[in-house]
C-alpha positions as CSV (number, residue, x, y, z in Angstrom):
1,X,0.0,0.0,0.0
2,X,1.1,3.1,-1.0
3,X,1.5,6.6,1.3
4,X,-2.3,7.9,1.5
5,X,-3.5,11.4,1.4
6,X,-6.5,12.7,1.5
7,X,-8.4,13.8,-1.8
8,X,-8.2,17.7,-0.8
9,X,-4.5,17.4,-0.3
10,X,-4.4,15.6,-3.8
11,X,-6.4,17.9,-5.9
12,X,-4.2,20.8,-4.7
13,X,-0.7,19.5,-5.6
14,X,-2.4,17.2,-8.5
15,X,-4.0,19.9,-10.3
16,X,-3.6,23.6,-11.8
17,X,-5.9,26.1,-10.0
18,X,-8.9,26.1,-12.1
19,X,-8.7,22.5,-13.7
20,X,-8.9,20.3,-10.6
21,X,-11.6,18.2,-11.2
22,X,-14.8,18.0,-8.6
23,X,-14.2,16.5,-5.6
24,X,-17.1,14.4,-6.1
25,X,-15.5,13.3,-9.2
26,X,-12.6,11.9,-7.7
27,X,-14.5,9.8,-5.1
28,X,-16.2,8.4,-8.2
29,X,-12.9,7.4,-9.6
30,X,-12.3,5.4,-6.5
31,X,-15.4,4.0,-6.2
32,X,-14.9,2.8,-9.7
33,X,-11.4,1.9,-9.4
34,X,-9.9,4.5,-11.9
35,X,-7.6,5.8,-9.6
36,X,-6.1,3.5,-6.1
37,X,-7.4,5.1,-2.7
38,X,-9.6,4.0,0.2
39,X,-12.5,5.3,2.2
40,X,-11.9,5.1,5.7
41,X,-15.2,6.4,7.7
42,X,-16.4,8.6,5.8
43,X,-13.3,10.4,4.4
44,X,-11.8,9.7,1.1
45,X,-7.8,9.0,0.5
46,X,-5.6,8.2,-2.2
47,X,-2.2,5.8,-2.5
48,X,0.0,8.7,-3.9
49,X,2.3,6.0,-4.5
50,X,0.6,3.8,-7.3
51,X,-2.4,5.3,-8.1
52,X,-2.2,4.8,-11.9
53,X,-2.6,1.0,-10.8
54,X,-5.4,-0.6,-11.8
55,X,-7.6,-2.7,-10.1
56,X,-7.2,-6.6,-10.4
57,X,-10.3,-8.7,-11.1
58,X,-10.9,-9.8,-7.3
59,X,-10.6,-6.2,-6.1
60,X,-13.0,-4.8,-8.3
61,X,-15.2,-7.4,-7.0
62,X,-14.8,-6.7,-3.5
63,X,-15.4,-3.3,-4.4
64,X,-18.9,-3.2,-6.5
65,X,-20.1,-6.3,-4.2
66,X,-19.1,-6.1,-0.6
């Protein structure tokens, strides 16, 4: 597991002022597995450290059925 942050702290040092996309969108993207972070609680991260990885088969699984 890569070093997590949270999506705030990613959008800002990810993205040009004015081009960052919603942070909605980006909890989408996890959700969907697009991009590699967590939710822990209610708060959304992301693994800084691989998250161009995609999803293997059993995680997107897990993740769209509990």
């Amino acid at each position: 597991m890569g070093r997590l942050v949270s999506i705030v702290e990613y959008r800002e040092k990810r993205f040009m002022t004015g081009s960052a996309p919603d942070l909605r969108t980006i909890k989408k993207l996890i959700d969907e597995c697009e991009i590699v972070g967590r939710k822990i609680g209610k708060k959304y991260y992301i693994e800084v450290d691989d998250y161009y990885r995609e999803c293997s088969p059993i995680e997107r699984d897990i993740l769209h059925h509990g």
